[in-house]
N, C-alpha and C positions, 0 to 999 in steps of 0.2 A: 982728278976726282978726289975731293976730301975721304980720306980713311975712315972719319965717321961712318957715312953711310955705307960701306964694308962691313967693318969686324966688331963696332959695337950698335949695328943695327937690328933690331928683329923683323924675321922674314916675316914677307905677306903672300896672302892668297889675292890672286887679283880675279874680281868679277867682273866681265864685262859685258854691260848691256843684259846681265842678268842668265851670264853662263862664265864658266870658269874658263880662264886663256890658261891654256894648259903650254907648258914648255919654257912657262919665265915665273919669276916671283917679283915682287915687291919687297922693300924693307923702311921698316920706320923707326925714324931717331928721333931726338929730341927738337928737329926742324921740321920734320915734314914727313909725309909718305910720300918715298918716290916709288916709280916704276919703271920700266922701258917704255918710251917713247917711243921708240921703233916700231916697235913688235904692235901696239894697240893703233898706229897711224898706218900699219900695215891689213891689221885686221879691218880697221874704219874707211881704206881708199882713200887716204891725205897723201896727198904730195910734199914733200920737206924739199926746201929747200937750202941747204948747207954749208953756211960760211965757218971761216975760221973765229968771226967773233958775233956773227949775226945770224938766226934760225929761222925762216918763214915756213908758218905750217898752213899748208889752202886746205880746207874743208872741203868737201865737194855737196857735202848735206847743205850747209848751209850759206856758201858762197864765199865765203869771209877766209882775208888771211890773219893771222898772226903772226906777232912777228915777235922775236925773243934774245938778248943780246945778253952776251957770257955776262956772269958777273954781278948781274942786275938781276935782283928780287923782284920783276914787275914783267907786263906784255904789253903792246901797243896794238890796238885795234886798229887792222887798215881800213882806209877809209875815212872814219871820223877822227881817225889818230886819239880816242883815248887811251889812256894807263892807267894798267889795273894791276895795283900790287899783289905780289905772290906768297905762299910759304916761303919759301927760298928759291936758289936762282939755278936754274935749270945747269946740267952740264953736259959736254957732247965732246970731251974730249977720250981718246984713244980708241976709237973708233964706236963709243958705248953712248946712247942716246938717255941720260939718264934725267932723267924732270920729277918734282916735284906732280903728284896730282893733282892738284888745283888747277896748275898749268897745261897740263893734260884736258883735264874737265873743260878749261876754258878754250881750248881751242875746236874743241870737238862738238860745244854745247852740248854739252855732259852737267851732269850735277854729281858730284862725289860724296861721298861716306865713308869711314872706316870703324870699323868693330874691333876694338884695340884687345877685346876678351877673345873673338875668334879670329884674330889674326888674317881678316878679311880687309880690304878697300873694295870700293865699288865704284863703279864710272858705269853711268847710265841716261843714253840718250832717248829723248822722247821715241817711244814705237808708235808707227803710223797704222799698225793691226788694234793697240789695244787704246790709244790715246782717243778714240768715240764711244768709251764703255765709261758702263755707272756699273761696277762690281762690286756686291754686296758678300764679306766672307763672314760665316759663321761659325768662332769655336766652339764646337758641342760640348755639353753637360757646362757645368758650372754652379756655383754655390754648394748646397746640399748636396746636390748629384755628383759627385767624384768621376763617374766613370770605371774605366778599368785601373788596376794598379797594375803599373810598369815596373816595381821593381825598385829598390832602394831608396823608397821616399818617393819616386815619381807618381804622380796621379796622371790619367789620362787626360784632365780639365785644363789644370797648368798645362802641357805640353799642347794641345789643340791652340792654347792662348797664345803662346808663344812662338810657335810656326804661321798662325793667321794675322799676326800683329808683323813679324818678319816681311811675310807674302806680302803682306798690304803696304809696308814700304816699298817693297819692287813696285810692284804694278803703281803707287803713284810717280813712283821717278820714270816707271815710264811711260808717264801723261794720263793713265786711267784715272778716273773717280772711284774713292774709295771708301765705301764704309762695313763699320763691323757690328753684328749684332751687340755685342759686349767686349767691356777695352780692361773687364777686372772679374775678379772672383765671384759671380753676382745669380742669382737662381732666374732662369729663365722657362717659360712654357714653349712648346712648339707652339701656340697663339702671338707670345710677344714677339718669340723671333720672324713670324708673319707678319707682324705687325708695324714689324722693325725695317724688314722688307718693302713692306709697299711703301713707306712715309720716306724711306731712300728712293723710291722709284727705280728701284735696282734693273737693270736690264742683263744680269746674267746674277746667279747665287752658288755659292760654294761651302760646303759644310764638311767643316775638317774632323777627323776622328782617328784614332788609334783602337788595338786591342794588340795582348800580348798571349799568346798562343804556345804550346809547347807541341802539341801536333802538325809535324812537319806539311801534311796534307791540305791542314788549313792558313798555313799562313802564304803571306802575297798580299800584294796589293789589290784593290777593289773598288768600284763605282756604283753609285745607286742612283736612275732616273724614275720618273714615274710620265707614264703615256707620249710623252712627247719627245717628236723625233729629232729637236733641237738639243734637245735636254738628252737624250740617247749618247749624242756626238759627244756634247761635253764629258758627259761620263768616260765613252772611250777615251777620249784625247786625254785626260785625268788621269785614269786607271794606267795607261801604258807609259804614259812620263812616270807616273810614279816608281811605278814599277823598274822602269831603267835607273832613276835616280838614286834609290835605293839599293839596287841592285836586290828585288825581290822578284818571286814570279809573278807574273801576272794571271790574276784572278779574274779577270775582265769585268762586263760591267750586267748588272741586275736588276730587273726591275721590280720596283717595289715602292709602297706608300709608307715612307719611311720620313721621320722630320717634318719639316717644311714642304715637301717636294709639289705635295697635293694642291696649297692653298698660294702658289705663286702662278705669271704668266708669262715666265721669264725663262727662259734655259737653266736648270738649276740640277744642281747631283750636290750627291752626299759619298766623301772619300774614306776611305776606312784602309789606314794602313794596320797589316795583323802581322808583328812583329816575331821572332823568333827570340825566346826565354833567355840567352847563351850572356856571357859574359861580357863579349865583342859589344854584343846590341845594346846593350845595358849602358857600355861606356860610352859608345857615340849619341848616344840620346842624350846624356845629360851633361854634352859637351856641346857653346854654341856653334859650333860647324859642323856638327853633326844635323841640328834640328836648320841650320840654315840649308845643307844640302836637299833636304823636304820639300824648303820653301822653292829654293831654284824648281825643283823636277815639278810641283804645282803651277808655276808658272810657267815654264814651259809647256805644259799642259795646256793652259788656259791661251798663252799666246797661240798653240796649234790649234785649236777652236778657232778662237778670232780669227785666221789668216783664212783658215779654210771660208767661214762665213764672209769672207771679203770676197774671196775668189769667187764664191756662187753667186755676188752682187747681192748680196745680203748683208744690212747692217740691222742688228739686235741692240744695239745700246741704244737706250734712249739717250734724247741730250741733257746737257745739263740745264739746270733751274735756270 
């Protein structure tokens, strides 16, 4: 293995599928972000197959092998035998499966990203719970409206913006339809955000919020639905991801005409994380693995809705246009 990728590489957080693989990292140089190979063809159910100069990785999602040879920047698709060049060229010597992410990505039909600020890569393959959804997220307050001050500059506006703009990367890599009431600093009514809603044809709504609280009693995480018992679940599934993601208590879920909630007919809550004042909290907020930690425990949220909605034979997303 080149000593680059060692001792002048910086480590990464690996996301995968839109949860953290806990027990390996990544590292990126000035060729590529690699990963373990192993360990993510382990998690995905691939089979490897292991030469001394040649790698086939079988999919079992999607049929397809690849195939990988030392030395060589590229993969050969079985089958139609095409070659498709890589960052750089995968290694598997001393017993260490190390690859380039692309080549990861490409074997797994995966689509990849890396956030070089939070030291994140992501590998994300289509979800077959969320890939039938039209999710419409909404970062609350905006323009005029500030919201709550977080604390060192933070406003509650920016940060809503920035975790639903995050979120909404996930859930499109993993196949859902995505829109967001606003993509910038811009003054919105509970009317346009309605309005914004229906013209998406959203089949699920989610509306992001913070507040920072120095009363231990009131802080936790929280949900808000309004009548409807589709709209209920999403709150809970919301409220209790968040809640672990954070690692805040859970404040469970409320019902109330709060937002949007009233003028949609869609499964839709309103989240409201209520943060603790401390210096801890301060620094993970306005660090980005911090506010992407948010975004995971949201979605996961959102995917526990979806699965459960599958399992009762119930699909809520409408299709696309």
């Amino acid at each position: 293995m080149s000593t680059s990728h060692v001792y002048r590489a910086r480590r990464l957080r690996v996301v995968l599928d839109g949860r953290v693989l806990e027990g390996t990292v990544g590292r990126l140089d000035g060729q590529a972000a690699w990963v373990n190979a192993a360990a993510i063809a382990s998690r995905w159910g691939a089979r490897l197959d292991v030469g001394e100069d040649v790698l086939g990785w079988h999919d079992p999602r999607t049929g397809r092998t690849v195939v990988f040879r030392r030395g060589r920047a590229q993969a050969q698709l079985d089958g139609d035998g095409a070659v498709v060049a890589l960052a750089a060229s995968p290694d598997w010597s001393d017993g260490m499966l190390i690859f380039p992410a692309d080549a990861v990505a490409l074997a797994g039909g995966a689509s990849v990203s890396v956030d070089t600020r939070a030291g994140v890569v992501f590998l994300t393959r289509p979800d077959p719970y969320l890939s039938s959804w039209r999710i419409l997220l909404d970062p609350g307050h905006g323009g005029r409206d500030p919201g709550s001050s977080l604390g060192g500059g933070l406003v509650e506006k920016d940060l809503n913006l920035y975790v639903a703009r995050r979120l909404g990367r996930l859930l499109k890599a993993a196949g859902a339809v995505v829109g967001l009431t606003r993509v910038s600093d811009v003054d919105l009514t509970a009317g346009d955000r309605c309005a914004r809603a229906r013209r998406f044809r959203a089949g699920m709504a989610v509306s992001i919020h913070h507040g920072l609280l120095l009363e231990a009693s009131l802080q936790g995480a929280e949900a808000y639905f309004y009548r409807r018992e589709d709209s209920r679940r999403l709150a809970a599934s919301l409220a209790g991801a968040l809640a672990r993601g954070l690692q805040l208590p859970s404040r469970g879920v409320r019902e109330a005409n709060v937002g949007f909630l009233s003028c949609l007919s869609c499964p839709a809550a309103v989240t409201e994380a209520a943060l603790p004042g401390d210096d801890d909290t301060l620094r993970k907020l306005n660090h980005p693995w911090g506010r992407i930690r948010e975004a995971l425990a949201l979605l996961e949220g959102i995917r526990g809705f979806c699965s459960t909605a599958r399992a009762d034979g119930v699909v809520w997303g409408y299709p696309a246009p």
